[in-house]
N, C-alpha and C positions, 0 to 999 in steps of 0.2 A: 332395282327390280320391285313392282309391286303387284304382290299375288293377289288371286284372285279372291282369295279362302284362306284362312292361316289357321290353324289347331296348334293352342298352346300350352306349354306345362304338364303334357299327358308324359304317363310312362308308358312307352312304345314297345308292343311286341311286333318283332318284323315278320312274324310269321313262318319263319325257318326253325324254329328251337332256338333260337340265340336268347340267352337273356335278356331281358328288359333294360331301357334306359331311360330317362327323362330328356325329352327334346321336343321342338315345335316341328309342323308338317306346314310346308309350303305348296300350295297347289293353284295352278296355272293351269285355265281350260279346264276341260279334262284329265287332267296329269301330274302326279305329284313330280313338282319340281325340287326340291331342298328337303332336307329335316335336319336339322340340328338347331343352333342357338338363332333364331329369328327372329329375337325381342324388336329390334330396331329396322326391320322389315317391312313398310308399310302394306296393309292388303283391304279390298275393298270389303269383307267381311270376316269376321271372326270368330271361332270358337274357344272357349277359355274351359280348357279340360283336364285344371289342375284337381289333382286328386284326384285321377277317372285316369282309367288305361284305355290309349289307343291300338288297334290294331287292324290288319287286314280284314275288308266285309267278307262274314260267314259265306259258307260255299254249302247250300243243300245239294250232298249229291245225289237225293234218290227222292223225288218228288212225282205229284202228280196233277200241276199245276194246269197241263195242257191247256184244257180249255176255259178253269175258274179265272183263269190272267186275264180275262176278253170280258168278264163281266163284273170284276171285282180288280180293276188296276192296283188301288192303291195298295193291292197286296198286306194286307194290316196283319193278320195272323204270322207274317214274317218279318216283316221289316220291323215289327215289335222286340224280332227276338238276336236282329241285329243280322240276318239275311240280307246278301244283297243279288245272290245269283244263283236261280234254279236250274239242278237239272231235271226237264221234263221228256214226258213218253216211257216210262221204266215201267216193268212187269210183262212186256207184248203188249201193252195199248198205249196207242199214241193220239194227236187230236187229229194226223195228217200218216199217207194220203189217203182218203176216203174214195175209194172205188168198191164195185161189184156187192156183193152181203153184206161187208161190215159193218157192223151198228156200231156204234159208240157205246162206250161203258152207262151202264142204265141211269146212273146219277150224275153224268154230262147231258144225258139226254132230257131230264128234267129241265133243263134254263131253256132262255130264250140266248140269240148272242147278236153281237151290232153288224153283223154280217155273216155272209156264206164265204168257204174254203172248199177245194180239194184237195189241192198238190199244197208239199211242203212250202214250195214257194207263197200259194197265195195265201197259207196260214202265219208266215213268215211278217207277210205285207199286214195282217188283221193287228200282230201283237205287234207290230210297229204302229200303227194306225191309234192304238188305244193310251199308248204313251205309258208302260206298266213302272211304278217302282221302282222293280226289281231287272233284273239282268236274265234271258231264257237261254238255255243250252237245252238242242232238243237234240232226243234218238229217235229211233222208230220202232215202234212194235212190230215184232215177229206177230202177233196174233192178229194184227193189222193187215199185214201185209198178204197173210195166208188167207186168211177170211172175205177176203177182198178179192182174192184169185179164185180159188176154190171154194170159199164158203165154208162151211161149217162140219163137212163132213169128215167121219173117222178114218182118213185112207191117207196111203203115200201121196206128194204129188204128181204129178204123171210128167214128163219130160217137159213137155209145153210149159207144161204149170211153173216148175221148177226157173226154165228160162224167164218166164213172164215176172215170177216174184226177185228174181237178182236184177232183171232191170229197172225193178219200179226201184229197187232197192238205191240202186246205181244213184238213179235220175236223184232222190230225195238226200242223196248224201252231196251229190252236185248241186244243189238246191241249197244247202247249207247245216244240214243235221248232221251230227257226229259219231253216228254208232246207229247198232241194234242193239235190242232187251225183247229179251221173251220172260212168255209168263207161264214156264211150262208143266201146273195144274191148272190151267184155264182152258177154257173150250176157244178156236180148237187149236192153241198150241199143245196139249195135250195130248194129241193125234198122230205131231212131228214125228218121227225117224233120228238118231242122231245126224243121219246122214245130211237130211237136210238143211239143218242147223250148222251143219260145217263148211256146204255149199256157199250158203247166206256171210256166216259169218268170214268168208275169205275173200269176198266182194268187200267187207268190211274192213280187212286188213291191208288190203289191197291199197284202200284209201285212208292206211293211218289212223282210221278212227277205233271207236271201243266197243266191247263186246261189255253188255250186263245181265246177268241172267239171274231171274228167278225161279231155281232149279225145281228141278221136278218133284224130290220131295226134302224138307224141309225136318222130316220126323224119323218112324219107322225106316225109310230107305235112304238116310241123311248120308250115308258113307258112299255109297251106289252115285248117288246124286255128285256131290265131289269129285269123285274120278270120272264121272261123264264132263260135268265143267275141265277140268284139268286136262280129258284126253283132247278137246276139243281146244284147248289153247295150243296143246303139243302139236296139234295135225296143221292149224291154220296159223302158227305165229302170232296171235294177234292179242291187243292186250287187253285183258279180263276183268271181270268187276264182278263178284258175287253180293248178288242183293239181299240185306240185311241179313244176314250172316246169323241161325242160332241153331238151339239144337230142341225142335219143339217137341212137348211131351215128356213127361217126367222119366218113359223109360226110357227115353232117348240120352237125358242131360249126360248120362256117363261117356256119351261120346266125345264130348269137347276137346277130349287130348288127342284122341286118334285125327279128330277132323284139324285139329289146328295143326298137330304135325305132317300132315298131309298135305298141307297147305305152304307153311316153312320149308318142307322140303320141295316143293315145287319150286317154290322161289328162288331156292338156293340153287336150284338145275337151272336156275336162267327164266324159268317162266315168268312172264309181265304180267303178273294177279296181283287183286286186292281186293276191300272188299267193304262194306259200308252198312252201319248199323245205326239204331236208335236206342235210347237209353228206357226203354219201356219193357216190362217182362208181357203186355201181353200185345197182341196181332190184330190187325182190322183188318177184314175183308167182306166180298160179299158170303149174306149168309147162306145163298145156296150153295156156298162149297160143301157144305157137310154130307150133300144129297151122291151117292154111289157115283164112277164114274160113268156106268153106262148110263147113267139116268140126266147126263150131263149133254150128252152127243146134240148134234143140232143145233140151230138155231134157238131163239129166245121163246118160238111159239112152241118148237118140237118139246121140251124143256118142261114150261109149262102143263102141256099137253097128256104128259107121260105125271105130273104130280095131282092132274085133275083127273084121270082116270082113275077108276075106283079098283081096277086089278095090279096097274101097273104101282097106284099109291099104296097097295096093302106090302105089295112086295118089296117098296122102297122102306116101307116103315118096318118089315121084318128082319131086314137085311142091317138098318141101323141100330136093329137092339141087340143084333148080334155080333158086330163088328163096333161098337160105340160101349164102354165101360160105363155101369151104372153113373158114377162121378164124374163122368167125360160135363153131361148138361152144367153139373153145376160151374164151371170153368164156361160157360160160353153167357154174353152178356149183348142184351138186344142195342145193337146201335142205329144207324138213320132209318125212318122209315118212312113209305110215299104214303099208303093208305090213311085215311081220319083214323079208323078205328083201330090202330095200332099208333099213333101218336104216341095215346099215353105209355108206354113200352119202354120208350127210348130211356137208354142206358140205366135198364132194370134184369137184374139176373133172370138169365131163363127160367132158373125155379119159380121166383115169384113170379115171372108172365105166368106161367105155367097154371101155377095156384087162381091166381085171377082170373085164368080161364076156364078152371077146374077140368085141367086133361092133361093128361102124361106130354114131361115137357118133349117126347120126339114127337104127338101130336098139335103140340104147342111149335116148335119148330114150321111142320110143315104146314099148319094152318098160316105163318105169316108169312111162308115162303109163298103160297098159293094167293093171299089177299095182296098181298105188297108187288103180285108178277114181278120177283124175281130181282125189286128193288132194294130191300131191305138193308143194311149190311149187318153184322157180326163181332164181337169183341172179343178175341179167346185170350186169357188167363193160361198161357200152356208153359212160359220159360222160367228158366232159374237166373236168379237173380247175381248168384257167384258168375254163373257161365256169359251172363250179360257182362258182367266188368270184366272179364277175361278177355270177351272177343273187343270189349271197347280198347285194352290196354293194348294192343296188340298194335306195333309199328305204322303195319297196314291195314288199318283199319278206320276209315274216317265216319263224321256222323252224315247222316241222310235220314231226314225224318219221317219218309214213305206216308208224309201228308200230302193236301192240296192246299191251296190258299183258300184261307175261311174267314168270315169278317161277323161282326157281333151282331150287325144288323145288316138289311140290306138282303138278297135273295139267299146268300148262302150262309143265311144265320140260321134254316129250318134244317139243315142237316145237322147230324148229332155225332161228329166225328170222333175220332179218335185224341186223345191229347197232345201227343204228338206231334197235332197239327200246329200247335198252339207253343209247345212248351219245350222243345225237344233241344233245343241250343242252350237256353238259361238255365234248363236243367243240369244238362251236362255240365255247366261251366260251375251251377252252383256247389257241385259236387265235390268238384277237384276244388275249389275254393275252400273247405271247408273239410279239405283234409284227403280227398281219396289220393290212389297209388299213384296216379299221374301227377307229373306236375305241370302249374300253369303254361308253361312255354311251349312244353309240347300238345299239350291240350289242345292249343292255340295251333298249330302246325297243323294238325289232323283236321282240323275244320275249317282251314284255306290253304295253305300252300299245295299241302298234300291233295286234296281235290284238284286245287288249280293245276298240279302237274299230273292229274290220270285223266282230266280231262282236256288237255292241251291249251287253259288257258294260261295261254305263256305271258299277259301282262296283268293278269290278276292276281289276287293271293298273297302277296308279296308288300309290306310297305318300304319303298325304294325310289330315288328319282328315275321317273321315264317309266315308272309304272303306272297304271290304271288306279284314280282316287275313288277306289273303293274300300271305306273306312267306315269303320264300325268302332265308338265310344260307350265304353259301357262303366257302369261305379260296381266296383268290388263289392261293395258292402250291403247294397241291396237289388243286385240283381238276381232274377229267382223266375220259375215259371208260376203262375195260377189254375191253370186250365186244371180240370179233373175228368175222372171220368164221367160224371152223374152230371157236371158242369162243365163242359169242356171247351163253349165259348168265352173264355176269358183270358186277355190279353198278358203279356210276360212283362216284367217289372225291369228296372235297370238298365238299359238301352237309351240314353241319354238323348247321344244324336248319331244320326247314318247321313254321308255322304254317297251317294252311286256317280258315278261320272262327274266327278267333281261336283255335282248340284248336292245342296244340303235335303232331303228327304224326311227327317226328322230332327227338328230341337228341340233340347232341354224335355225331351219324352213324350213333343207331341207332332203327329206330321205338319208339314207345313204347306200342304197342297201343292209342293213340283215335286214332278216323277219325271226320274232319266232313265230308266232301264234301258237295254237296247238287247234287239236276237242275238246272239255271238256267235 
């Protein structure tokens, strides 16, 4: 037999928790065919990855790739850190299907892209068209989906509505997406009913796929929020995924025991939960979350509208100094922005924007809320750092970097994202390398197998013959993330070489210009 690709001399994590071994990976097509002793195996290419661990390609399960994949293929921000397969559409926005109101997320709406979509399908045909890196698993946004039917307003949906959103829903899971994800502080999943949300998601269950939620609150109402996730697994069957798992706000952190036995015990009654974290204490989002929720209702111009009027803006900025702890500002830290004259901002604590602008940082706030329309994002400083390794150690728990693909130069090098984007894999790994409570094997589990199995990719994840050659080499010794926050385009170190569908993607730590990714 002579392989197509041979990887030699690595020690092999198979990506189950099993200990490591030293052996060669034989790979045919697409497929690993062999691993063990293949010295005398001829193949038409070769990797020599003695003294370097091989293992199953990383699995992001909480990304938000949707539409950077279409203009940024060679996905560099991940495949750097040893990614070889995104899940996209998490939080209620997705890039598909575009009907009725729905705008896209304000910083997709910035690029240009090499074509038009609507349906999942013909969004499906674009990331095949563009030939990505990496590997897409898409869900759909609940916030998508509603905003599309209804629009943007604070109400139940009305029967029609209801009908109309389970079959778009239907059509887009037959189309090839594997789930729903709301994003339920965002306008207007924010608006939902539980009820609705159980309707949706049993069309969901119906077809086997997954349910991912980013609950309602995260902080103050973090227990509430839990058992809404949990009843809603109880009612519908269907198996669950809570996005990025923490306990925001310092008065909050004392919850971590209550919320993770809440969670253990659900599991233990049977329920199909889990849940997906990143290795960061603080949060990126847009920065008009901070604005009240009624001040949220609407569309993007209603929004706006209500922060350039001079009554309704007095009333928004009374209401945040009374419900916003003096030290709340210093915890929030300016990330991308659209406007020139907030450039300089990026990734500068809100005090000192503040001071540069000489006005109270909640008038600092809402001046870039109002100049940037709405674009801006946000960095909060809110977790602890104990209860982050806690919810990482935790069985069910894998990582999901709740990045996008971001590249150092090129269009999406003017955003100022989160680190995250950049560093969230090598971080993790450098940790437990270098001592934390995990150990490498399982480490290793939690960030392929364990995804491949909650999101049914059943020949991923895994290094085994008749599996899928997605392999990721990386050197123990100096793999590490770079990215910062102040700097946070900068690529992750130690990622040697990546295989995706058996094509080589990167050698010896630099790409090599072919990309296999494929929709899954």
């Amino acid at each position: 037999m002579t392989f197509d690709l041979k990887i030699t001399g690595a020690e092999i994590f198979d990506g189950l928790g099993n200990p490591s071994r030293r052996a060669d990976i034989g790979i045919q097509s697409d497929t690993i065919t062999d691993i063990g002793d293949l010295s005398k195996a001829p193949s038409r290419d070769e990797i020599n990855a003695d003294g370097r661990y091989a293992c199953p390609g990383f699995i992001d399960a909480h990304t938000h790739s949707d539409a950077y994949v279409l203009i940024e293929p060679d996905a560099r921000s991940k495949v750097f850190q040893g990614i070889t397969t995104e899940v996209v559409g998490n939080c209620g926005a997705s890039a598909a299907p575009l009907m009725g109101e729905y705008s896209l997320p304000a910083d997709w709406r910035m690029h240009e892209y090499p074509g038009t979509w609507n349906s999942v399908a013909e969004y499906r045909s674009m990331v095949e068209e563009v030939n990505p890196a990496v590997n897409i698993v898409m869900l759909i946004g609940h916030n998508t989906l509603r905003a599309g039917v209804i629009g943007y307003e604070s109400r139940p949906a009305a029967p029609d509505e209801m009908r109309r959103m389970c079959k778009v829903l239907e059509k887009s899971l037959d189309e090839g997406a594997r789930g729903l994800s709301t994003g339920l502080i965002y306008i207007p999943g924010m608006f939902a009913p539980g009820e609705e949300i159980e309707e949706l998601v049993r069309v969901v269950a119906g077809h086997e796929g997954i349910y991912t939620t980013h609950m309602r609150s995260e902080s103050d109402a973090l227990l509430e929020a839990i058992d809404e996730t949990l009843g809603c697994a109880r009612l519908t069957g269907c198996r669950t995924q809570i996005s990025h798992l923490k306990t925001s706000g310092s008065r909050n952190w004392h919850k971590i025991n209550e919320v993770l036995d809440r969670i253990r015990s659900a599991r233990g009654d049977g329920l199909d939960i889990a849940a997906d974290r990143y290795p960061y204490t603080a949060a990126c989002t847009d920065l008009d979350i901070v604005l009240p929720d009624w001040a949220l209702k609407g569309n993007h111009a209603s929004i706006l509208e209500r922060v350039r009027n001079q009554e309704t803006r007095k009333r928004i900025r009374k209401e945040l100094l009374q419900t916003r702890d003096p030290d709340y500002w210093d915890t929030v830290c300016i990330g991308s922005t659209h406007h020139s004259s907030n450039h300089r901002f990026k990734g500068m604590p809100l005090s000192e924007v503040a001071d540069a602008m000489e006005l109270d940082p909640v008038d600092a706030v809402l001046h870039i809320v109002d100049t940037d329309e709405l674009h801006a994002t946000g960095i909060f400083f809110c977790m602890s750092e104990e209860n982050m390794w806690r919810i990482l150690d935790e069985t069910f728990v894998m990582l999901g970097s709740d990045g996008s693909i971001h590249a150092p130069e090129g269009p999406l090098c003017r955003h100022h994202p989160h680190p995250r984007a950049y560093g969230s894999f090598p971080k993790y790994l450098r940790a437990v390398l270098e001592g934390h409570r995990t150990e490498l094997k399982e480490a290793i589990r939690k960030i392929t197998s364990l995804p491949a199995e909650r999101f049914r990719l059943h020949d991923r994840g895994v290094l085994m013959p008749g599996f899928s050659a997605d392999i990721t080499v990386f050197d123990p010794s100096t793999i590490r993330d770079t990215a910062t926050f102040t700097e946070p385009h900068q690529l992750s170190r130690g990622i040697d070489d990546l295989v995706v569908n058996g094509v080589v993607v990167m050698r010896d730590g630099r790409l090599t210009g072919n990309r296999a990714g494929r929709f899954l």
